[in-house]
C-alpha positions as CSV (number, residue, x, y, z in Angstrom):
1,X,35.7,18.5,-24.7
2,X,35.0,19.2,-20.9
3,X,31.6,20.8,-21.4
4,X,30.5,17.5,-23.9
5,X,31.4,15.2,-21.0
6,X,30.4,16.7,-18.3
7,X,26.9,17.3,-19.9
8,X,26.9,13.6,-20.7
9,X,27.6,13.0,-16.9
10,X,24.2,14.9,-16.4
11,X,22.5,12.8,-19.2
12,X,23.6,9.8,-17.1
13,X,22.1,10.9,-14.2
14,X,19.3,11.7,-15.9
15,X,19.1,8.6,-17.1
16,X,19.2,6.9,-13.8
17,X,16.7,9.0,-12.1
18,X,14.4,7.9,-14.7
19,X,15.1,4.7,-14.1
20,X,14.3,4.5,-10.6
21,X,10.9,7.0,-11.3
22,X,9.7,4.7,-13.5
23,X,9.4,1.3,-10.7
24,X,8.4,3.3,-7.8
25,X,4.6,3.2,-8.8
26,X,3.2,-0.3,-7.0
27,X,0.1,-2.0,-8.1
28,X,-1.7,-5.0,-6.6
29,X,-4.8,-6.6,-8.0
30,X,-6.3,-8.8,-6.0
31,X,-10.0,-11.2,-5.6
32,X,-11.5,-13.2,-3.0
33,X,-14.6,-13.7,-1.0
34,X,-16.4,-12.2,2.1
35,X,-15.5,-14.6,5.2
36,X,-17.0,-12.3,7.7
37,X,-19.8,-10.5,9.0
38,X,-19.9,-7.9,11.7
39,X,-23.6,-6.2,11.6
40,X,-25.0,-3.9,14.3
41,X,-27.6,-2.3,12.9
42,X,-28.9,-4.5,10.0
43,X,-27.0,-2.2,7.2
44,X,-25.6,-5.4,5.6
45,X,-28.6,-6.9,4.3
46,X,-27.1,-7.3,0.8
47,X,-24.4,-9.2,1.3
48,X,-24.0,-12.8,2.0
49,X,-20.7,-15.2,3.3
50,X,-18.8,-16.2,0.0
51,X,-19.7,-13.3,-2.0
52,X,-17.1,-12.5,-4.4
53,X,-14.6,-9.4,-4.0
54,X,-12.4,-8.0,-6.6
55,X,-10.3,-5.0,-5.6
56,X,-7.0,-3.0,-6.0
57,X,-4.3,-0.5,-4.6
58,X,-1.9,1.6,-5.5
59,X,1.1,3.5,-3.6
60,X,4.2,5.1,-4.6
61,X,7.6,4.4,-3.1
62,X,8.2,8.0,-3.1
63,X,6.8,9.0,0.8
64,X,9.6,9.4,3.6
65,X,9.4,7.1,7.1
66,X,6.9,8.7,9.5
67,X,8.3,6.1,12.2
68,X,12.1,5.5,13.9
69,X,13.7,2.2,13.4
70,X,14.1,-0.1,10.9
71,X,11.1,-3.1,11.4
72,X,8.1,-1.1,11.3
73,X,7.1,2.0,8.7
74,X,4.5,4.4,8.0
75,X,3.7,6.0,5.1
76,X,1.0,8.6,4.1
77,X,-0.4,9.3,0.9
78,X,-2.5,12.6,-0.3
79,X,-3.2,12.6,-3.8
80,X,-3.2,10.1,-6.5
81,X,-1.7,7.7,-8.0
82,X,-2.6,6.3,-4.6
83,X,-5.8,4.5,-4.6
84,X,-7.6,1.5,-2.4
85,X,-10.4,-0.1,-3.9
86,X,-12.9,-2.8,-3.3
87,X,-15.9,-4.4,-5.1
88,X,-18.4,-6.5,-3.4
89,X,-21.7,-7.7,-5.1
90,X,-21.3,-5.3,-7.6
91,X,-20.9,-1.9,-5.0
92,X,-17.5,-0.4,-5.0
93,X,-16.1,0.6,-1.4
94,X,-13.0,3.5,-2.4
95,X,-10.7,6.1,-0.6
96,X,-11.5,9.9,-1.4
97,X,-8.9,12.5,-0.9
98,X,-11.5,14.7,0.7
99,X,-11.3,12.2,3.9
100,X,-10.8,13.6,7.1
101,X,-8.3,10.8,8.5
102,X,-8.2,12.1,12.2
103,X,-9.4,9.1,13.5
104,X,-7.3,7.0,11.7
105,X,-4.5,8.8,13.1
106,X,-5.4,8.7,16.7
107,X,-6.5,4.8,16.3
108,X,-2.9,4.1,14.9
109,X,-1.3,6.3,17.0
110,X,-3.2,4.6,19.9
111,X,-2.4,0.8,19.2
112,X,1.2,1.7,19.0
113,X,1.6,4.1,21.8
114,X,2.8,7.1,20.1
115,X,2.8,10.6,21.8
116,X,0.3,12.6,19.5
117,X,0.9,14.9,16.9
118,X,4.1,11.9,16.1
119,X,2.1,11.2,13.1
120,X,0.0,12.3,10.2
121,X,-1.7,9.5,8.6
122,X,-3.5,10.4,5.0
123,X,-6.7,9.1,2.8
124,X,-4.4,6.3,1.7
125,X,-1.6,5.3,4.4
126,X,1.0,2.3,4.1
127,X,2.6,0.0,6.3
128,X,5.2,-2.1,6.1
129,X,6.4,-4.4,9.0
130,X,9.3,-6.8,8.9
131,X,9.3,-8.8,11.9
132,X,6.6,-7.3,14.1
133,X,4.0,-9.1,16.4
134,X,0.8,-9.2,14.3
135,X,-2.0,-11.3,16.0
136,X,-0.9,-14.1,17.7
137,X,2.6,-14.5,16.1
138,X,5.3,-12.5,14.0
139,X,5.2,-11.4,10.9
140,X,6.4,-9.6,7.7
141,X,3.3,-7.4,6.4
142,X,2.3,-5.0,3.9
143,X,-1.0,-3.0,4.7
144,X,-2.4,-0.4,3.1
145,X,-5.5,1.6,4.2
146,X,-7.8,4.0,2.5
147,X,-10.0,6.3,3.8
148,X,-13.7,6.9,2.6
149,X,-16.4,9.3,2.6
150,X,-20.3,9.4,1.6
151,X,-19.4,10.2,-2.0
152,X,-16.6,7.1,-2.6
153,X,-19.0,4.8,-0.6
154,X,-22.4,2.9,-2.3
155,X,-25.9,3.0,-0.7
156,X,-26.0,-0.2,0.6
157,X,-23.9,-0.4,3.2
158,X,-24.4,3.0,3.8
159,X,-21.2,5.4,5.3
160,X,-22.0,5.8,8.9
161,X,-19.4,8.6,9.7
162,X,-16.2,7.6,9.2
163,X,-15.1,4.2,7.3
164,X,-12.2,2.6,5.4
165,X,-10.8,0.0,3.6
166,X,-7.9,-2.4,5.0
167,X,-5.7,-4.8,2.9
168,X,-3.2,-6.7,4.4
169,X,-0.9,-9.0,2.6
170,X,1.0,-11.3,5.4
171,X,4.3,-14.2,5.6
172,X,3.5,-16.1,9.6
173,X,6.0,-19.1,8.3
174,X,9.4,-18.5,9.4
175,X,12.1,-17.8,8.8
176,X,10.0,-14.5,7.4
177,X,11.7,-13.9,4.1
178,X,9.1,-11.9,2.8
179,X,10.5,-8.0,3.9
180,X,13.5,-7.7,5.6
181,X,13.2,-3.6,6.6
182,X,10.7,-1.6,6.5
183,X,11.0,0.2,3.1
184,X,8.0,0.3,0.7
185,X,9.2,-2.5,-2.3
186,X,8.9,-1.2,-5.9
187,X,8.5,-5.0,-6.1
188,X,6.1,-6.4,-3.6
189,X,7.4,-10.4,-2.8
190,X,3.4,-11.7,-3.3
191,X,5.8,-15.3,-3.4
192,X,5.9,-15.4,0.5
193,X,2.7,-14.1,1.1
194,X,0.5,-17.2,3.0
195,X,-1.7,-14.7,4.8
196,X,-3.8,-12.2,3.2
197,X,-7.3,-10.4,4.2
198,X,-8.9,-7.2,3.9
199,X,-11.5,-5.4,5.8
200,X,-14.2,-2.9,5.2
201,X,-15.6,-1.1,8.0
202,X,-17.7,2.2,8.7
203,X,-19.1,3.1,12.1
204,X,-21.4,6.5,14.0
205,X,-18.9,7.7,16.0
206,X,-20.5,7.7,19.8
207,X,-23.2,5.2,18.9
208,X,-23.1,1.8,19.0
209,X,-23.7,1.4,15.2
210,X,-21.7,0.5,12.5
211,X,-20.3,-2.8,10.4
212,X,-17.4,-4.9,9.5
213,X,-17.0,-6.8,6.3
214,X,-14.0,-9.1,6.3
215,X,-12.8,-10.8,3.2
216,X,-10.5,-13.4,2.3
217,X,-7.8,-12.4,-0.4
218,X,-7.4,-16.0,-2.6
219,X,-5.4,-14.6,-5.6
220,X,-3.0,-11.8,-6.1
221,X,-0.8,-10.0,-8.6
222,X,1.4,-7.5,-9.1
223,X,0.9,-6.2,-13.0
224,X,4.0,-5.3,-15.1
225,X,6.8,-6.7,-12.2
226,X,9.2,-8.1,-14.9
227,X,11.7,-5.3,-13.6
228,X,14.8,-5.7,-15.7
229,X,18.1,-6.2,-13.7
230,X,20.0,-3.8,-14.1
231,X,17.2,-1.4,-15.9
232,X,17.7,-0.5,-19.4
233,X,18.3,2.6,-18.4
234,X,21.0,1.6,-16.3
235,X,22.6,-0.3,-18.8
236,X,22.8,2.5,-21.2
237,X,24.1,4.9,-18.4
238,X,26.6,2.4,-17.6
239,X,27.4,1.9,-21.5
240,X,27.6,5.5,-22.0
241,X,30.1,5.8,-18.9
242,X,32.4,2.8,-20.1
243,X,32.6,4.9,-23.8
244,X,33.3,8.2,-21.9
245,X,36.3,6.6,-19.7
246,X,38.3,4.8,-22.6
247,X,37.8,8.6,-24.7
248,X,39.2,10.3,-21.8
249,X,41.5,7.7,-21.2
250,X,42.1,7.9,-24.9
């Protein structure tokens, strides 16, 4: 009778696991239009204000903390399911795995006045603030970034040497309900989002070359978010442990 219950204590934490494996995969599907143009060089030629944008991302929940304290995190992704994505006049802008994400690492590490070597970001890198100055104000943010190469980029705008992809879903309005630490949600709270943009830029390093294409984000969902609480694997683990306390009890 021992071995049958505690195998069924290993069943139930199974169970669990599986539970929590199953939400920690975030999609966000999101359209809008381009709102601005930064062009030195002439390499956006195809692409007007108020073009439409369709796009999408993807991260996991599974990556540890690259940064101390609890208002501001960073996390890095190497390989799928992580994925940034953006569509503009029918050209898809992507991340590639094969990135080289130096510079994205010394820019970040730069603007918040790490020591190097602190952190290591990836092809696809996350943030998530709760309560950080942003701008001109403070905010709660999710942004996620993904880094491209010649091969995930179109012809036209070219990729200039290094480029990426930046999507930033914001709350300005206090009291700032939309995060409140800096752990990557399994379900993001698109609800207290009233901020959201997203960026594509590519630029020669050492020359003054290169382009910005800013877009405004005008709708937004999370697919498949109806998360039951608890989940039904919970339930059944918590079923399953009721039944084997009243046998034992029994």
């Amino acid at each position: 009778m021992r071995t049958r219950v505690r195998c069924l204590y290993f069943l139930l934490a199974a169970l669990v696991g599986v539970s929590s494996a199953a939400a920690s995969t975030v999609t966000i599907n999101y359209s809008g239009v381009v709102d601005n143009l930064i062009d030195n060089g002439g390499f956006l030629a195809g692409i007007s204000m108020g073009d439409p944008v369709t796009g999408t991302l993807t991260f996991t929940t599974t990556p540890s903390d690259q940064l101390p304290g609890p208002q501001l995190g960073l996390y890095a992704y190497w390989g799928a399911p992580a994925h940034v994505e953006v569509t503009v006049n029918g050209q898809t802008f992507a991340n590639d795995f094969a990135a080289n994400t130096a510079w994205l690492t010394s820019l970040i590490s730069g603007y918040l006045g790490l020591p190097p070597g602190m952190i290591n970001t990836g092809p696809v890198t996350a943030m998530v603030g709760d309560n950080i100055f942003f701008y001109s104000g403070f905010t709660d943010a999710l942004a996620v970034v993904g880094v491209g190469t010649p091969s995930s980029w179109g012809a036209a705008p070219p990729f200039l040497g290094i480029g990426g992809i930046a999507v930033v879903f914001a709350d300005f309005l206090p009291p700032l309900t939309m995060f409140v630490n800096d752990d990557l949600p399994e379900v993001v709270p698109l609800e207290n989002v009233n901020w959201a943009h997203g960026y594509i830029l590519s630029a020669l390093p050492g020359a003054p070359y290169g382009y910005i294409l800013g877009f405004q984000i005008t709708s937004f969902e999370q697919p498949g978010t109806q998360i039951p609480e608890p989940g039904t694997f919970v339930l059944m683990a918590g079923g399953l442990a009721g039944l084997l306390y009243w046998r034992r009890r029994r």
